[in-house]
C-alpha positions in Angstrom: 0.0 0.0 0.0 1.3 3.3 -0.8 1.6 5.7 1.9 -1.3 8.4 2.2 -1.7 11.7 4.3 -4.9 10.2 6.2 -6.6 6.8 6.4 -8.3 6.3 2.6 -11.9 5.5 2.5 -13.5 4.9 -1.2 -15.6 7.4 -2.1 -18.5 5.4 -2.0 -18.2 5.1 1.9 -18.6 8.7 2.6 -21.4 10.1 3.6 -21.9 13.1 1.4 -21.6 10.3 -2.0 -24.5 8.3 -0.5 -26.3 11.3 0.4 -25.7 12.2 -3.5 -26.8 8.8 -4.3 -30.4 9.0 -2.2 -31.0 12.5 -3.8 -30.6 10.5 -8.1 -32.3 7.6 -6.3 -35.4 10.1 -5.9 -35.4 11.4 -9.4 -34.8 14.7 -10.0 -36.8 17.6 -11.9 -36.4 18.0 -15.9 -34.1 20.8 -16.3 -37.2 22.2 -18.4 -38.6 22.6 -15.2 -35.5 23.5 -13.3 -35.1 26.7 -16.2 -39.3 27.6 -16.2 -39.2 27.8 -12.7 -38.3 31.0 -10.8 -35.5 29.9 -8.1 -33.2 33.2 -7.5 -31.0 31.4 -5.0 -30.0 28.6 -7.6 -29.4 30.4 -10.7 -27.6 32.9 -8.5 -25.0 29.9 -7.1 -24.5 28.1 -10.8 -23.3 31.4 -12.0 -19.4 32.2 -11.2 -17.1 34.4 -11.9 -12.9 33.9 -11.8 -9.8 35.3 -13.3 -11.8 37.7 -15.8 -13.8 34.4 -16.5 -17.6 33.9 -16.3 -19.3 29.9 -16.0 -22.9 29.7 -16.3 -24.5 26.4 -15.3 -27.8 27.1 -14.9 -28.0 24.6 -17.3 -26.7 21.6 -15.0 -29.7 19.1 -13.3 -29.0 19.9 -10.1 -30.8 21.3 -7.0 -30.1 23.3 -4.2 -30.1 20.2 -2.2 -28.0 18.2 -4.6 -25.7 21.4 -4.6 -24.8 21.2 -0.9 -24.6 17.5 -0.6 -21.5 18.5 -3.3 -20.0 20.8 -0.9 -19.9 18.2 1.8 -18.7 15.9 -0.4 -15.4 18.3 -1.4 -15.1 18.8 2.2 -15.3 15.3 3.5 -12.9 14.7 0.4 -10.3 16.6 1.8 -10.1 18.7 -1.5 -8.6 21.9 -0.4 -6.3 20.1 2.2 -5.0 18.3 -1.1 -4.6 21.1 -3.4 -2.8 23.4 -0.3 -0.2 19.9 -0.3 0.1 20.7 -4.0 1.4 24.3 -4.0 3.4 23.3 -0.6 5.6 21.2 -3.3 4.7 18.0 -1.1 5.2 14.8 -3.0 1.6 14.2 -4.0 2.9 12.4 -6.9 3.2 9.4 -4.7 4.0 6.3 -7.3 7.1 8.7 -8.7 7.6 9.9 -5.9 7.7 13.9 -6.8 6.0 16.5 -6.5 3.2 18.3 -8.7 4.2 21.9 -8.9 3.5 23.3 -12.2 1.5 25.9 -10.4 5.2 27.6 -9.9 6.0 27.9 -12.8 3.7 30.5 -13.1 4.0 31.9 -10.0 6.3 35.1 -10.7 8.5 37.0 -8.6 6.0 37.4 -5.7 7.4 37.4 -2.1 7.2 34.4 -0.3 6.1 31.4 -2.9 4.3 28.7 -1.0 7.1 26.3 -2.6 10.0 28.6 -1.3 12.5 30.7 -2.9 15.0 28.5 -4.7 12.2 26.8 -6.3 11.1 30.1 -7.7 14.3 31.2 -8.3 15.4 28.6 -10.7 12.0 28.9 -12.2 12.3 32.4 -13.2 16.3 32.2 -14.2 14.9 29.2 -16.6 12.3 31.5 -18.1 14.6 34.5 -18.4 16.4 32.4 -20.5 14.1 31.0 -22.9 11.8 34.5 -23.3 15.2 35.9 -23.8 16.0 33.4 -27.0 12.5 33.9 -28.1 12.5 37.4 -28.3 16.2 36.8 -30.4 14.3 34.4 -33.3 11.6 36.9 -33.6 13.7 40.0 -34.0 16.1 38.5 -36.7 18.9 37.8 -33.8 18.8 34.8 -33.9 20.5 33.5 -37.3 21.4 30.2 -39.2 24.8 28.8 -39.6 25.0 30.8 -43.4 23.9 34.0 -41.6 20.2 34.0 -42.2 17.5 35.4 -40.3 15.2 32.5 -38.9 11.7 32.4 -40.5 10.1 29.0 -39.4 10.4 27.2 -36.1 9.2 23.3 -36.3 8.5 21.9 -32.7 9.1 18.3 -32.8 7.4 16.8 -29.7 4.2 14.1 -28.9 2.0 14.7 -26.2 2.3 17.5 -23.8 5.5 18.2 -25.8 2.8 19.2 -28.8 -0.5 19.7 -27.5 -0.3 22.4 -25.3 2.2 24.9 -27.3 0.1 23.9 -30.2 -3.1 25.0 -28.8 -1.8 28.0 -27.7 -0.3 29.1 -30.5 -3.5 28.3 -33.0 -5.7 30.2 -30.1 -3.5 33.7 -30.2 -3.1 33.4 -33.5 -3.5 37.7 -34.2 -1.1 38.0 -31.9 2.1 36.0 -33.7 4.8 37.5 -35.1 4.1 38.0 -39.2 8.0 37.1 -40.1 8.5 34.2 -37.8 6.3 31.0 -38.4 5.5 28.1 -35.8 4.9 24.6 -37.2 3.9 21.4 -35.4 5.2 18.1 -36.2 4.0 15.2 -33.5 3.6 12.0 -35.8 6.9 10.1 -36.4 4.7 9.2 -39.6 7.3 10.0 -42.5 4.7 12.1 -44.1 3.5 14.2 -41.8 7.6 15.4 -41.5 7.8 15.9 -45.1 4.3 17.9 -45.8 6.4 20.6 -43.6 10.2 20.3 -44.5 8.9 20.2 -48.4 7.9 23.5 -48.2 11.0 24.9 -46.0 14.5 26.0 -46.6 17.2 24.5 -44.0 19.0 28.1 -43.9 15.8 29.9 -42.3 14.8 27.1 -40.4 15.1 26.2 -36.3 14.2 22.9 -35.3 12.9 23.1 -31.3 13.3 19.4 -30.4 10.8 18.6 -27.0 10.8 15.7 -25.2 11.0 15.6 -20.8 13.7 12.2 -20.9 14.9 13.2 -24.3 14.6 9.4 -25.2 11.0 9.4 -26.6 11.1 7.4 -29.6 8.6 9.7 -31.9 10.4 12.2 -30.7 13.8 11.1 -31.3 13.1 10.0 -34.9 11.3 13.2 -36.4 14.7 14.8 -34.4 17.0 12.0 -36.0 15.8 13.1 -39.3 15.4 16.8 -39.1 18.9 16.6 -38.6 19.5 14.4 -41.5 17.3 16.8 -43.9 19.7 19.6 -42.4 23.0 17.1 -43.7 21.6 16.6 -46.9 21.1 20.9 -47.6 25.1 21.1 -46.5 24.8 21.6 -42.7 27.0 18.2 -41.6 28.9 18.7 -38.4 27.4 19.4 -35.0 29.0 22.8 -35.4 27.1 23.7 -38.6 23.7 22.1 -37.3 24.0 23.9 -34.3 22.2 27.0 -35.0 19.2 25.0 -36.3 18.5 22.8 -33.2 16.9 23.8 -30.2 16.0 21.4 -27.3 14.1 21.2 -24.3 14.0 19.0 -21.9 14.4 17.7 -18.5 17.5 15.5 -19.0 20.0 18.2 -20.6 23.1 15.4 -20.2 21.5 13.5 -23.2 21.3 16.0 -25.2 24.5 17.3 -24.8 25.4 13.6 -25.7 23.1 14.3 -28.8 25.2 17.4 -29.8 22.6 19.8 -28.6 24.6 22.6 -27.7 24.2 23.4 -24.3 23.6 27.6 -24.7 20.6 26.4 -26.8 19.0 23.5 -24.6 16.7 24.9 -22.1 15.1 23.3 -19.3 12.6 22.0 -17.1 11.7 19.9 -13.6 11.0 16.4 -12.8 8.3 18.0 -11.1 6.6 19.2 -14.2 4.0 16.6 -16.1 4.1 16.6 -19.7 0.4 17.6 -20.3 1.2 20.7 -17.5 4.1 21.8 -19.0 3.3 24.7 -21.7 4.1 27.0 -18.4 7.7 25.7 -18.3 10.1 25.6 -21.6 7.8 23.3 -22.9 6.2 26.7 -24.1 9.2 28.0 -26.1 6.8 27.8 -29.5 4.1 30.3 -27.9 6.5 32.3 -26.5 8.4 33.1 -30.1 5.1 33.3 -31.8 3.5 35.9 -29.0 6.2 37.3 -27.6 7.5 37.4 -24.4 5.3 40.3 -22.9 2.4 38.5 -23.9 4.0 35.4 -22.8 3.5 36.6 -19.5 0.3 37.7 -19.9 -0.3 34.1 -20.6 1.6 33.1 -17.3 -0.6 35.8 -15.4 -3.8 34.7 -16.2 -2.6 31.3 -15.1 -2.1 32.7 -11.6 -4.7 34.6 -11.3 -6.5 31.3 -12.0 -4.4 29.7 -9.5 -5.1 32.4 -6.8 -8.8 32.1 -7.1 -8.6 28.3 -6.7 -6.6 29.0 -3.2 -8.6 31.4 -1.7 -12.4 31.8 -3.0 -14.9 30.1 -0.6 -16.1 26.8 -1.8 -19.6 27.8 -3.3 -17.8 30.4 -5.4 -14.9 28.1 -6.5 -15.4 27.8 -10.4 -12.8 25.1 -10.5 -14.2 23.2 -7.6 -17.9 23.8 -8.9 -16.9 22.4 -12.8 -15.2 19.4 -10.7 -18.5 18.7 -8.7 -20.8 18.9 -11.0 -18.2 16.6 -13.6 -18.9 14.1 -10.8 -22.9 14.4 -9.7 -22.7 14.1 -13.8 -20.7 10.9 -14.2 -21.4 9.2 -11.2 -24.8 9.7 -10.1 -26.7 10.9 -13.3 -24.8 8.0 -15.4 -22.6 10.2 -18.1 -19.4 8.4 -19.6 -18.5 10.7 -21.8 -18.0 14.5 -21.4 -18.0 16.9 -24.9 -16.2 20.5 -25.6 -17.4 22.8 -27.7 -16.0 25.8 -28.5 -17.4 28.2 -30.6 -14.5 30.5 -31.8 -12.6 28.8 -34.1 -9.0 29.9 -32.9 -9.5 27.4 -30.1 -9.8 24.3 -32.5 -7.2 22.4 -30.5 -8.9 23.2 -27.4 -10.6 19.9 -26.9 -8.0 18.0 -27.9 -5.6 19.2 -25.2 -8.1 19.0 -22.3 -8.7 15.2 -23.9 -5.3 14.7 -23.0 -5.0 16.4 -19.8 -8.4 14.8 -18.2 -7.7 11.3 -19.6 -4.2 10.8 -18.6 -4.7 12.6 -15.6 -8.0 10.8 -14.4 -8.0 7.8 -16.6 -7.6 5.4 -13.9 -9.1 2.2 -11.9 -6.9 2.3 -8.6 -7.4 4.0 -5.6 -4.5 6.0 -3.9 -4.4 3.0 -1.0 -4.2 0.5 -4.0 -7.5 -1.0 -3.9 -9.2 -1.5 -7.1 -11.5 1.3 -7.7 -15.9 0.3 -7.6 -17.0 3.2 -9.1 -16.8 4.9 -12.4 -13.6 7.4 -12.3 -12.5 10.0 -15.6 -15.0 10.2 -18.4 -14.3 9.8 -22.3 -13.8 13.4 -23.1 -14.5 14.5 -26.8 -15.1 17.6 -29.0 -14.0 20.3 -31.3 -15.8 23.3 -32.5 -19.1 23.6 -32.0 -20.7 25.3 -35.1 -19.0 22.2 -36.9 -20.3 19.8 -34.6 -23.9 21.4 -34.7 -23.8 19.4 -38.7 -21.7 16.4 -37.6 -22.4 15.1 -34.2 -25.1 16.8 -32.0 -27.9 14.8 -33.5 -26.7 12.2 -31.0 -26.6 14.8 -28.6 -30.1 15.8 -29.3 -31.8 12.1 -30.0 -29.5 9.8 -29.7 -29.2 7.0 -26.9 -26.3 8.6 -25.3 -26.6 11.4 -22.7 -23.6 13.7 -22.9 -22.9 16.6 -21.1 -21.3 19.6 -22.6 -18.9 22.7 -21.9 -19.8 25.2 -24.5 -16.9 27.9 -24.6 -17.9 31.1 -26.0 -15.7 34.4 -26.6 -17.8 37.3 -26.0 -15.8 39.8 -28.5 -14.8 39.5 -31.6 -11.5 41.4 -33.0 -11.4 39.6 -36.4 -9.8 42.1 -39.2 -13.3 41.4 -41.6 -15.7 44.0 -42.3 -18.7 41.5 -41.1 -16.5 40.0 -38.4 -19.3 41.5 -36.2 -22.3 39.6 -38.1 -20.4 36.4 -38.0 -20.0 36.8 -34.4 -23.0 37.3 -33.7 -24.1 34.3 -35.9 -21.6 32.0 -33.7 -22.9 32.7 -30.6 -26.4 32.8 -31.4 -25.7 29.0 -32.0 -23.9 28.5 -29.2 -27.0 29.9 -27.2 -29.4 28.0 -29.4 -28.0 24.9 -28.9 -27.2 25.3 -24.8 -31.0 25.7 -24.5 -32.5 23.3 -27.0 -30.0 20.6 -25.1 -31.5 22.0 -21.9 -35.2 22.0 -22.7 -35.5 19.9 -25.5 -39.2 20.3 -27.1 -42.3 17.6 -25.5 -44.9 16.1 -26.9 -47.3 18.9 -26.7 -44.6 21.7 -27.9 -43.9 19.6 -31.0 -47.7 18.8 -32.2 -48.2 22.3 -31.5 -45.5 23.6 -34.3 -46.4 20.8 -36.5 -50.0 21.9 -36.6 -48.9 25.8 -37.4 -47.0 24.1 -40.4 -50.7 23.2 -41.5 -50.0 19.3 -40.9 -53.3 17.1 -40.4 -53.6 15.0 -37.5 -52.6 11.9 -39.1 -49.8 13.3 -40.3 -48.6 14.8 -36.6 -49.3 11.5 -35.4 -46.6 9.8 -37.5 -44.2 12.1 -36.9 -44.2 13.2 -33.4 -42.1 10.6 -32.1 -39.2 11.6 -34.5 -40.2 15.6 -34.2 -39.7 15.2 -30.2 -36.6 16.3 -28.2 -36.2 14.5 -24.9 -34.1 17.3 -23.4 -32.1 17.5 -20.4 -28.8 17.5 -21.1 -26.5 18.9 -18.4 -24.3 21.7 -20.2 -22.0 24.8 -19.0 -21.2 27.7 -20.7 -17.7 29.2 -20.1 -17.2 32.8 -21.5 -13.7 34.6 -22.4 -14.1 38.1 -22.5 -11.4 38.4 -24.8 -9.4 35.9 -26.3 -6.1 36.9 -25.1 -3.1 35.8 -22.9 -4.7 36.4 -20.0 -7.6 35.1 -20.2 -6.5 31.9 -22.4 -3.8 31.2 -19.0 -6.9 31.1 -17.2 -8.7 28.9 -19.1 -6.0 26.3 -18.8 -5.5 26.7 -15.5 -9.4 26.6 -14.6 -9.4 22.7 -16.2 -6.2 21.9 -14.9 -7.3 22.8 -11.6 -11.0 20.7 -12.2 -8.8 17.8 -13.1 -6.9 18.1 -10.2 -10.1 18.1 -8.2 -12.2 15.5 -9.7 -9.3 12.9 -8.9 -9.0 14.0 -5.1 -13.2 13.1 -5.2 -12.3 10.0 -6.7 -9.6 9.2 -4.1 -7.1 8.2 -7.6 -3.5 9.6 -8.4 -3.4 12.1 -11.2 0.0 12.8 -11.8 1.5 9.7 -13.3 0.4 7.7 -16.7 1.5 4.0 -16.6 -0.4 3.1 -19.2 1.6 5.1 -21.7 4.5 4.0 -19.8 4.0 0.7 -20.6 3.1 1.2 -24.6 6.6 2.7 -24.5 7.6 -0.4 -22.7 6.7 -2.5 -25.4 7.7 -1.1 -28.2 11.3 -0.9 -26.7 11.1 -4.4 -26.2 10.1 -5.3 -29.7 12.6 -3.2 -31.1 15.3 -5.3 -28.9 13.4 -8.5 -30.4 13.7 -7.1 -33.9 9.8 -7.5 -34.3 9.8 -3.5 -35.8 
């Protein structure tokens, strides 16, 4: 058994969860009902504000009463007593045996960091450094072995490595640098290597090679053959490649073995996970597309999330509330799966990052004491954007057998460049708002015989197609709402799911931190390599 701060019960044997489970056991009202009637108190609570952020889930099938046997459950959970050991730097990591403490590298230079000066210290010398490098490839200082100015980067890294540097980058897109270009390359897949490099010269190129042990085999072949693409243009020695290679990573020895030179290899802590790590070096791809002032911007709005999560009481704890209501969702209304859609296009990667962040965090069927979990732990977590899901897959939202809840994500201005950016704006979030409510509400019996006779339909005619007319309804959804989609309020965003994640595995008493699944598809493949079966 591993060693835990207090005596483990399942989550099942606390009182609040079977209180949770009498309260479903008694049915609950149709959130058509929950929305028609006049409650004050309730749609005051399910609305929250954090970090310039703004979650409405007035949407969500829950009560009052189902609200407050929530609470009690976070309380009896220990929640807060866990996330304080978090930004403590206590070892909560327990089957590596390290601390969690992404939350620092954030932080800043405030006085007195909860994880202590030399933490912070070496935290800010490392981000000096790589803002500092940044801001030399997007002012032209930064040049190629034959003297030229840097026009592409190509991040080479899988995972955390590509997800969360990618998303960023897609998501404050108006505020990259015009000269400079980012590229993504993830997929050892020969092609997806070549569809970049083909359209690339090797003098105004900088590879940024990402990978935490610097031994990850996607990594290290897209690396392994970057460099030979930079051979075959005339750049042969380590000397001459130099210029054109970037890493970043957490074991800098084997790089240096590599011939990464050591003024260009930034890095990071063991302490960092790969899918929290865009904070870190990990970020270096945002950081030469935005800049490093708006770099910190995106840092800041991290922290402010961060601060918020600390100190505001429970009821008003928007990353506490979103882990809550994740749980009454999955466990006691029967959801496996969990959908996000966004509804500004810049955030296209969106859901894909938080995929990987909720279901490598949370995807797990052990307990912290070792026991084998009896309840249903991390959902399936899906999505995209949500105007193009609105033609692909909401039809199965709306009247399929599958009930899935949804975080709509909405941007409440618009600073597109267009002369109709306004109209098209106003287009997306009338959808967004459309479909919240039609998921909420649905349409009865009576409501759909009711339109079909104003379209002049007989009664035979209603009669055959009511049943496929008629919208069951009540589908739990949120809506999260950006102000702005800047920095700021994009580190917020981040931090607000990294911090639910966080939560939701404290509720369901499992480690978050470490992946041994992946671990041991790595595993594999290493030993079928040895075995010559690849």
């Amino acid at each position: 058994m591993l060693p835990h701060a207090t005596p483990f019960t399942p989550p099942q044997q606390r009182a609040a969860w079977q209180h949770l489970q009498q309260l479903a056991a008694q049915g609950l009202p149709h959130l058509r009902e929950l929305l028609a009637t006049p409650d004050t108190a309730r749609h005051t609570s399910l609305q929250l504000q954090a970090a310039g952020l703004r979650l409405d889930a007035t949407h969500q099938q829950v009560t009052p009463h189902v609200l407050q046997a929530l609470l009690a459950l976070a309380d009896e959970s220990g929640v807060m007593a866990q996330a304080q050991a978090q930004r403590e730097g206590q070892a909560i990591n327990r089957t590596e045996h390290r601390a969690a403490l992404h939350v620092a590298l954030r932080g800043g230079n405030r006085p007195n960091p909860p994880w202590g000066q030399a933490i912070q210290q070496a935290v800010n010398r490392e981000l000096e450094r790589f803002l500092r490098a940044a801001e030399r490839i997007r002012h032209g200082q930064w040049r190629g072995h034959r003297g030229q100015r840097i026009t592409d980067v190509v991040n080479l890294g899988i995972g955390g490595s590509d997800l969360g540097p990618r998303m960023a980058v897609q998501a404050l897109d108006s505020y990259t640098h015009p000269d400079v270009k980012v590229h993504f390359v993830s997929n050892p897949d020969a092609w997806a290597l070549h569809h970049k490099l083909r359209r690339l010269h090797p003098d105004h190129t900088l590879f940024v090679v990402q990978s935490k042990t610097f031994t990850t085999q996607e990594t290290m072949t897209l690396a392994a053959s970057a460099r030979r693409w930079l051979s075959d243009h005339g750049l042969h020695s380590h000397t001459e490649q130099a210029p054109h290679l970037i890493a970043v990573t957490a074991s800098p020895a084997l790089s240096a073995q590599q011939g990464y030179a050591p003024e260009h290899t930034f890095g990071f802590w063991d302490w960092v996970g790969g899918r929290y790590s865009v904070w870190s070096a990990i970020g270096l791809p945002l950081a030469i597309a935005i800049g490093a002032s708006h770099f910190r911007a995106f840092l800041a709005g991290g922290h402010a999330m961060d601060q918020h999560f600390w100190h505001a009481p429970a009821e008003h704890n928007m990353p506490l509330m979103m882990a809550l209501l994740g749980v009454w969702n999955r466990n006691f209304l029967g959801c496996p799966s969990h959908l996000i859609a966004a509804y500004a296009s810049r955030l296209f990667h969106f859901a894909r990052f938080v995929q990987q962040l909720d279901m490598e965090s949370n995807g797990k069927s052990t307990h912290v004491d070792g026991s084998a979990a009896q309840i249903d732990t991390g959902p399936i977590v899906w999505g995209g954007l949500g105007i193009e899901g609105q033609h692909a897959y909401f039809q199965l939202l709306h009247q399929g057998q599958h009930r899935v809840p949804v975080d709509f994500i909405g941007v409440e201005t618009e600073d597109t460049p267009l002369p109709l950016a306004a109209e098209h704006h106003r287009v997306a979030l009338l959808n967004l708002r459309a479909q919240a409510r039609a998921l909420a509400i649905g349409r009865d019996a009576d409501a759909t015989a009711a339109e079909l006779r104003q379209q002049g339909l007989d009664q035979a005619q209603i009669h055959t197609l009511l049943p496929h007319r008629t919208f069951r309804g009540n589908v739990p959804n949120a809506t999260l709402w950006l102000p702005t989609l800047d920095p700021h309020h994009l580190g917020a965003l981040v931090a607000l799911y990294e911090h639910k994640v966080f939560c939701q595995s404290v509720l369901w008493g499992i480690y978050p931190f470490d992946q041994w699944g992946v671990e041991l598809g790595k595993t594999l493949a290493q030993q079928l390599e040895r075995q010559g079966e690849a």
